[in-house]
C-alpha positions in Angstrom: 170.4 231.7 172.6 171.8 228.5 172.0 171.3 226.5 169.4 170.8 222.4 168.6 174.1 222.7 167.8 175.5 224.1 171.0 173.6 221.2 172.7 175.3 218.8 170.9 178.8 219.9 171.8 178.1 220.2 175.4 177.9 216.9 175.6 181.4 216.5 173.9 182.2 219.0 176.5 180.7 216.8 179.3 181.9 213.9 178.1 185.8 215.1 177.9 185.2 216.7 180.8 184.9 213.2 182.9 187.7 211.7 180.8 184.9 209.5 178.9 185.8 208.1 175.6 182.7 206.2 173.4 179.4 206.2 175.6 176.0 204.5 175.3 173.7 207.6 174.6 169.7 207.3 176.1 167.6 210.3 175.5 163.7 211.3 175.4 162.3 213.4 172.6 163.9 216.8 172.2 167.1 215.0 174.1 166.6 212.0 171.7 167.0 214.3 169.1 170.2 216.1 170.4 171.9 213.1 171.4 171.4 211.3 167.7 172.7 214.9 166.2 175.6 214.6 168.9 176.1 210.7 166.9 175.9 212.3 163.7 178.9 214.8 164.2 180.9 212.8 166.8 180.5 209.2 165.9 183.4 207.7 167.1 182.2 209.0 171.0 178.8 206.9 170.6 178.7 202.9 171.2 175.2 203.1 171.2 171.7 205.4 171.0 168.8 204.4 172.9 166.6 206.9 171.9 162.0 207.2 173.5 160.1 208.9 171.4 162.7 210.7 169.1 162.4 213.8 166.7 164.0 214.0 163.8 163.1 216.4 161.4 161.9 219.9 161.6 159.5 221.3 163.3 155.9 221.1 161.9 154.1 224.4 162.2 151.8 223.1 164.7 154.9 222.4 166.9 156.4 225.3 166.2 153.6 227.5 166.8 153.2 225.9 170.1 156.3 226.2 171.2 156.4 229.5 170.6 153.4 230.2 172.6 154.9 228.7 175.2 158.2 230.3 175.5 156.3 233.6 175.2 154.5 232.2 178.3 157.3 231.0 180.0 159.2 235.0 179.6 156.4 236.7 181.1 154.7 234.2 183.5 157.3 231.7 184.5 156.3 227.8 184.5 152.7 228.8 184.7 149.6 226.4 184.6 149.4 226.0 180.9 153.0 225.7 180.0 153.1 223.5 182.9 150.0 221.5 181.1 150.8 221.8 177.3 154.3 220.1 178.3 152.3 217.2 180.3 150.4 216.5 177.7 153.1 216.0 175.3 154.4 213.7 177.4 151.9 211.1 178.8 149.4 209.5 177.8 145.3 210.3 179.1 145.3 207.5 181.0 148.0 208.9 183.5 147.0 212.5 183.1 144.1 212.0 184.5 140.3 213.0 183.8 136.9 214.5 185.9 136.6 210.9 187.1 140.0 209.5 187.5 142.6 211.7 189.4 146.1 212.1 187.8 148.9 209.5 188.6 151.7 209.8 190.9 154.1 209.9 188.2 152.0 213.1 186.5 152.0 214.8 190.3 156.1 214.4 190.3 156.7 215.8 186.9 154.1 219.1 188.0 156.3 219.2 190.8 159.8 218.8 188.5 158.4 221.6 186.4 158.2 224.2 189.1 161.7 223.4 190.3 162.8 224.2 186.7 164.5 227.8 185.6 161.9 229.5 183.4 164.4 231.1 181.0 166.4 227.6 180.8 163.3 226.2 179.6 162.6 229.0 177.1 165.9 228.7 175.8 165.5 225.1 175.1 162.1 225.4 173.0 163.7 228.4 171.2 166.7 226.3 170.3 164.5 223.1 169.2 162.2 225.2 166.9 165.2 226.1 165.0 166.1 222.9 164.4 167.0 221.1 161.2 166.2 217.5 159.3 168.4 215.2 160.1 167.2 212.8 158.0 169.2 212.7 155.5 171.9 211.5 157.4 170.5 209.2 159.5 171.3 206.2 156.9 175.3 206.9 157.6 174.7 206.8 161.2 175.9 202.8 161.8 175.8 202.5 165.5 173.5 200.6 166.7 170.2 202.4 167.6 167.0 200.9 169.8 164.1 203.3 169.0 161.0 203.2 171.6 157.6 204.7 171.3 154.3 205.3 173.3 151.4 204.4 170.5 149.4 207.5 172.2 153.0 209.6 171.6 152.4 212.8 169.5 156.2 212.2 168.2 155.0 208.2 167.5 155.3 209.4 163.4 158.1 210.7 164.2 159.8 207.8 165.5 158.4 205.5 162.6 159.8 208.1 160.2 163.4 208.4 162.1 162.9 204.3 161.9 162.6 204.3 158.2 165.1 206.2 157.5 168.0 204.4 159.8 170.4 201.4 158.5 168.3 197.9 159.5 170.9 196.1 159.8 171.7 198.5 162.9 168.1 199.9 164.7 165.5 198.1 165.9 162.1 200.2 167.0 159.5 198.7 170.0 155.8 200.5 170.1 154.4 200.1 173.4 150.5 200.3 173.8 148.6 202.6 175.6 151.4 204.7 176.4 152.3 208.8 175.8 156.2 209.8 175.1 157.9 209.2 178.3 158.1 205.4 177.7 160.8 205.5 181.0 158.1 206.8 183.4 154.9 205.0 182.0 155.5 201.9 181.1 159.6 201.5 182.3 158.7 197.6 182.4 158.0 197.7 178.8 161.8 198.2 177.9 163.5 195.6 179.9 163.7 193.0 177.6 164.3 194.8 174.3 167.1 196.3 176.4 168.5 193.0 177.7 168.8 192.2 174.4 170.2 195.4 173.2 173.0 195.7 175.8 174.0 191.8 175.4 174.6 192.9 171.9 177.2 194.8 173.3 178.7 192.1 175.7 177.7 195.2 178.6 174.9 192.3 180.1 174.9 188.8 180.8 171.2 187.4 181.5 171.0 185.5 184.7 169.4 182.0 184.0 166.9 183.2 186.4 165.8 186.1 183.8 166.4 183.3 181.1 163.3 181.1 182.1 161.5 184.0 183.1 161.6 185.3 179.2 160.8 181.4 178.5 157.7 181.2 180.5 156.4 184.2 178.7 157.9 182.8 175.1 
């Protein structure tokens, strides 16, 4: 069973793999979470984190607990209709999952799909490995590259991200809540990030705004 650990080195593994030497490192939630650990123990591979809806500390027991129900779903059923529908809601919003009246959105129907595509014990193994993880908390304030934190205001990880926020240099993270929106920012709302990440990524000399974007930013100054 691996652990967070393990994760984290797999990406060094991936990384010298390809030959790549310090990266720009975008992850969602539980991958938010191993790529800021992989940051913490490897920081001279990481330029930069771009982290949605990112965990941090341990697991509460609510978490826990349902994780655990869900990887003692996922031995004995497979990527059933529950796991399949705890995991949705964890990561949108109502709005796109749906209700009696409103169907659920394309993007909802593609991750259903996603889900059955994935390996059941893969997915188990996963869980198992994020209830055991740690706080990182701790040493978060000695992480110094730079860090853009973004988080759906109807996240279940959005205190979670405010915490990770807290806890982070200022001089080096900057953290954007986007309304009406669940975890996966990327999917929902993937308009809401383009500025903050034009910004971001010019920090880095890695973008240069067209004018055309330029007035576009001033007409909605």
């Amino acid at each position: 069973m691996p652990s967070v650990d393990d994760l984290a080195d797999q990406v060094l593994e991936v990384l010298n793999f390809f030959g790549l030497g310090s990266v720009m490192c975008m992850g969602v939630a539980a991958g938010a979470y191993v790529l800021t650990l992989f940051a913490m123990k490897y920081r001279q591979r990481v330029l930069g984190l771009i982290l949605v809806s990112p965990l941090c500390r341990a697991p509460s027991w609510t978490e826990w607990l349902v994780n655990k129900v869900m990887s003692n779903l996922l031995y004995f059923y497979g990527m059933c209709g529950v796991v399949k529908e705890l995991l949705l809601k964890r990561y949108f919003s109502q709005e796109v999952r749906g209700s009696v009246e409103e169907p659920e959105s394309d993007i909802v129907q593609a991750c259903r799909r996603l889900l059955d595509e994935r390996q059941s014990i893969s997915v188990q193994q996963f869980l198992e490995a994020m209830n055991g993880r740690r706080d990182l908390s701790e040493g978060l304030r000695k992480l110094h590259c730079r860090s853009l934190i973004f988080v759906g205001e109807n996240s279940p990880f959005h205190s979670e991200a405010l915490h990770m926020t807290s806890k982070l240099d200022r001089r080096y993270s900057d953290l954007v809540e986007v309304q009406a929106c669940g975890s996966i920012v990327t999917e929902e709302q993937p308009h809401a990030m383009l500025i903050p990440l034009e910004y971001f990524l010019t920090g880095f000399g890695l973008y240069r705004p067209s004018p055309r974007s330029f007035f576009h930013r001033k007409a909605w100054a």
